[in-house]
N, C-alpha and C positions, 0 to 999 in steps of 0.2 A: 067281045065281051070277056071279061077278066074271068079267070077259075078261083070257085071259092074255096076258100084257104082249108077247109078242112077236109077237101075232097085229093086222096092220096093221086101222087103220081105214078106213072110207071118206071120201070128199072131204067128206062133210058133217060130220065131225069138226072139233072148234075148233083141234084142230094144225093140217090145214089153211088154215083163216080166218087162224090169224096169222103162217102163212108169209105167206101172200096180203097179211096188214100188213106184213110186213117186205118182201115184194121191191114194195113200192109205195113205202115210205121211206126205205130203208137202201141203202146204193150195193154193197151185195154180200150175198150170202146162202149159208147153211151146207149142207152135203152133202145131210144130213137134208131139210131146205126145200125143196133141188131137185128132190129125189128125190119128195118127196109132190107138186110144183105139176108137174113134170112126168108122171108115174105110172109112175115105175122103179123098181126098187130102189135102194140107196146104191151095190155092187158095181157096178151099172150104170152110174152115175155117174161112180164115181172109174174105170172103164175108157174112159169118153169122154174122161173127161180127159188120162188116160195118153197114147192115143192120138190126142190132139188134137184129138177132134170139140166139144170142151168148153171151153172157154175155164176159166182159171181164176188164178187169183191166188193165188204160195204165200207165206207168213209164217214162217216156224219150219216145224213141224209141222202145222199149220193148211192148210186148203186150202177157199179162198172162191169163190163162185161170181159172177161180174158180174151184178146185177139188171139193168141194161140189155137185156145177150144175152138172159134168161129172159123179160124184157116183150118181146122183139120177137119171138123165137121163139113164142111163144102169143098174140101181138099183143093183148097186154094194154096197153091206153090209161092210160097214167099221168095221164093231165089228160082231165076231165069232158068233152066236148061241148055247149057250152052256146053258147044262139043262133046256131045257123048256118043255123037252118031259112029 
């Protein structure tokens, strides 16, 4: 039987994985992305924003999330660790 489409997946889902690509490459990421690499919903999100707990970047209609603010907040290492031992 197929999953119906609005019932979220878990973190080990490939949506997941390539948000987790995008806010490692891309200097801003979309509601949806925050929402999965954080574990909120989208409503969750766009009321951080509102109310400024959320930083965010608006375009038109468009509303971007700083990949920076989301690597530091989960202290997600953008550059490897190599040889420091």
């Amino acid at each position: 039987m197929s999953e119906h489409p609005r019932i979220q997946r878990d973190a080990t889902d490939t949506g997941a994985g390539e948000a987790l690509r995008r806010l490692l490459v891309e200097p801003t990421i979309s509601i949806p992305d925050a929402a999965r690499l954080l574990g909120i919903g989208r409503s969750t999100v766009y009321a951080a924003v509102k109310s400024g707990e959320l930083p965010a970047i608006r375009v038109g209609h468009r509303v971007r999330i700083p990949s920076k603010w989301i690597r530091e907040a989960l202290r997600v290492d953008d550059e490897p660790d190599i040889g420091t031992r």
